[in-house]
N, C-alpha and C positions, 0 to 999 in steps of 0.2 A: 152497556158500556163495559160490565165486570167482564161479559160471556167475551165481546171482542177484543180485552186484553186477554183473557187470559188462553181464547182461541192464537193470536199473534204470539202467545210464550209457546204454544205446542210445535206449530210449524217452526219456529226458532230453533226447537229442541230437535226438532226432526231434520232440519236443516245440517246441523250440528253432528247429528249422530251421520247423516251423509259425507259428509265432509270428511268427519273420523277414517270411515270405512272407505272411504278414497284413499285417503292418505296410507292406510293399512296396506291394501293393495299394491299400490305405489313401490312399499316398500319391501314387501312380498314378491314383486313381482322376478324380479330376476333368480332368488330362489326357487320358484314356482318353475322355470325357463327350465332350470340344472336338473329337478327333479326329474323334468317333462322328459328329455334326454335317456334317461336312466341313469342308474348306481347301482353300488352294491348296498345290502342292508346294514352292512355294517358303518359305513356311511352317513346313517341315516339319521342315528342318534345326536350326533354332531350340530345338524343341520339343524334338527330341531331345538336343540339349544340356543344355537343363532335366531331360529325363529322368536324364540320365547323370549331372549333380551332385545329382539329389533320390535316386540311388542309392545315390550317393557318402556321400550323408547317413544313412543308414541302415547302420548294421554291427551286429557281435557282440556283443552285450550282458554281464555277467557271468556268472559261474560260473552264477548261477540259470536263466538260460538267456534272460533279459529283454535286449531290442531298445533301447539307447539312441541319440538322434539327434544327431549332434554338428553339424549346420547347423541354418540360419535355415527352419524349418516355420512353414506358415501356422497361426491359430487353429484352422480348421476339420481341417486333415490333422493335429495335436494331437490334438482332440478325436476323430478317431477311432483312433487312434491306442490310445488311454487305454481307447476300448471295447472294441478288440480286444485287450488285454492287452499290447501290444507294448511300450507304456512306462508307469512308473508313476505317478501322478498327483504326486507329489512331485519326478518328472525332468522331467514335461513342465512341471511351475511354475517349475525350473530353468531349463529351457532357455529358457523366457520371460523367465525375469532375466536370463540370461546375454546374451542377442538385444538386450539395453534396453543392457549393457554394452555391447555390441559399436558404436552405436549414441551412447557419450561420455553412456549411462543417461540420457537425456532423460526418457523418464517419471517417472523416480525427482525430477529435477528441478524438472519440473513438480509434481507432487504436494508435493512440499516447497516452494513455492512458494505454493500453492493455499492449503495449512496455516498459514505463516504470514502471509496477506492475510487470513484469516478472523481469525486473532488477534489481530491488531491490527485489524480490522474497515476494513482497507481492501480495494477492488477490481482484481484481476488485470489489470493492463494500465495500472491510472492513473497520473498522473504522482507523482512521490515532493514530498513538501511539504518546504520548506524551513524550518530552523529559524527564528524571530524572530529579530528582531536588540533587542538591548536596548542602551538609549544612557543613561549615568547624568548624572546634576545638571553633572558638569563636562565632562562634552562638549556639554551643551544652552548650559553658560553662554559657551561659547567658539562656539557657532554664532547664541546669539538676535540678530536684526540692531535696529540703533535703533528708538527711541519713534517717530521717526515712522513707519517701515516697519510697526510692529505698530498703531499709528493705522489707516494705511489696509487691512491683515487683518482690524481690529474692522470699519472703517467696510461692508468686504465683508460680512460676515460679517452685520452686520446687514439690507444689503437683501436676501441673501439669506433671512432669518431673516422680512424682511415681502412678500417676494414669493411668499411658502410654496413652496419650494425644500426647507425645512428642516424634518426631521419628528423631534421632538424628546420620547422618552418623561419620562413622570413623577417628578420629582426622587424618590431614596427616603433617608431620612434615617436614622442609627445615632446611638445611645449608649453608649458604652463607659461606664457607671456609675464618677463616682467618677475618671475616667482623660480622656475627651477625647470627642467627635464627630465624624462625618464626613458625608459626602453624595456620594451615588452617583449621576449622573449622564451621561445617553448620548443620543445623536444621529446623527444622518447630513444629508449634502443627497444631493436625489432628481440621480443621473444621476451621482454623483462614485465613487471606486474603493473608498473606505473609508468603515467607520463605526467609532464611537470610544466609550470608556467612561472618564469620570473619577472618579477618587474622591480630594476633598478633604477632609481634615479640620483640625483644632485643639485640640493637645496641650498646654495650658496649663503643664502640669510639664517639658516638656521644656527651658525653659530654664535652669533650675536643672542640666540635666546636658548645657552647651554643645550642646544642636541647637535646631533651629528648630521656633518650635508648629505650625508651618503643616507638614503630610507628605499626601503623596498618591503617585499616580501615574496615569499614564493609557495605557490600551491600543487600540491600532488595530488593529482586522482587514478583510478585504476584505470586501467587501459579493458577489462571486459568490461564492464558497467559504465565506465566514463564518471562514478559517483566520488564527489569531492572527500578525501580520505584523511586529510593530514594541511593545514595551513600555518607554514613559519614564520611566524612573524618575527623576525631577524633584526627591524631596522638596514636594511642593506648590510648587517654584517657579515654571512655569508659571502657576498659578492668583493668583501674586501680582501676575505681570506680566501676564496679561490682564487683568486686575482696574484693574489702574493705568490699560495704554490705554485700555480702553474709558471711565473716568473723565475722562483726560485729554481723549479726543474729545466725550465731551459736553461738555466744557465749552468746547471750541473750537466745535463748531457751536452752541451754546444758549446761550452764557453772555452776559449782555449786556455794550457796549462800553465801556472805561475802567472794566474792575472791577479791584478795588487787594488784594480781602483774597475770600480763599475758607475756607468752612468745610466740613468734611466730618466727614459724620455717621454714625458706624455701625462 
């Protein structure tokens, strides 16, 4: 019983040292290819350096008698590797994680990287968009500059509006049944950095609970990107004071001279 264990440890061991000398070969062999070729001699030294650490790479594997590699192999000396039995396809997927390790795991980086730009449905490499900035009613009332400065914004505003500069989609109009109105409102001029979305309404009930019937707000995005850049939140005050200037301006360029009483309709 001794002699046929200890016959099964030999062939094990011989088995073993075969396996080794496969896996050597393996990893020699493309070396072996460059040589076969020719060089120069000076060359040569080089190479056998590499030889001597791709040796180095290569030891005693476990008890089973399997070749594991504790340096950096190429894909290809892996893969043969795996055919010759020397290593087993679960060490050589190790050693390729390990190698990404060694390496501060870049791959593993990129991939998680790659993951989530698909999720959020942006692209690898683009620049990161920055958040909107939102400005409320009482930072707009602390920046609007005077009637006349918003006079001559209307007065712009209009020749841009008749020199068709200005491309101006179809009002779309809501009912809140019972509750208020609003009108949805959007534009741009050709050649400027932004286009713009308003929405005014009128909340009849709301002054019965201290606000204003007049509530909106309006949104600016870029016109390259289309990305939401700017949201003011106003309360419809905007829409009260442009409403005002551009009133006030017609009546300063159209209104006839020595008028004493103004009516205003609507």
């Amino acid at each position: 019983m001794e002699a046929r264990v200890a016959d099964h440890g030999r062939r094990r061991q011989h088995q073993a040292r075969r396996v080794e000398e496969a896996g050597r070969r393996a990893l020699l062999e493309p070396e072996r290819r460059r040589r076969g070729a020719g060089g120069d001699e000076r060359d040569r030294a080089p190479e056998a350096q590499e030889r001597h650490e791709r040796r180095r790479a290569v030891g005693r594997g476990n008890e089973h008698g399997r070749t594991t590699v504790r340096g950096r192999v190429s894909g290809d000396a892996r893969a043969r590797l795996v055919r010759f039995g020397a290593v087993g396809r679960g060490a050589a997927a190790s050693t390729s994680s390990a190698r990404g390790r060694g390496r501060g795991d870049s791959s593993k980086t990129v991939r998680d990287t790659r993951s989530k730009a698909r999720l959020h449905g942006t692209r690898v490499g683009a620049r990161r968009s920055m958040a909107p900035r939102m400005i409320t009613k009482s930072e707009l009332l602390k920046a609007i500059p005077p009637v006349d400065k918003l006079m001559d914004s209307m007065r712009d505003a209009f020749v841009a509006y008749s020199s068709d500069r200005a491309v101006v989609a179809p009002v779309q109009h809501v009912t809140v049944e019972g509750k208020g109105d609003a009108c949805v409102k959007s534009g741009y001029l050709r050649g400027d950095a932004s286009w713009v979305v308003k929405i005014a309404g009128g909340w009849p009930g709301n002054a019965a609970r201290g606000l204003s019937n007049s509530q909106g707000c309006m949104l600016l995005f870029g016109q390259e990107t289309g990305q939401l850049e700017c949201l003011l939140a106003d309360e419809g005050h905007l829409t009260d004071v442009r409403t005002a200037a551009a009133a006030a301006l017609c009546v300063k360029e159209f209104a006839p001279e020595n008028v004493k009483t103004l009516c205003v309709v609507g």
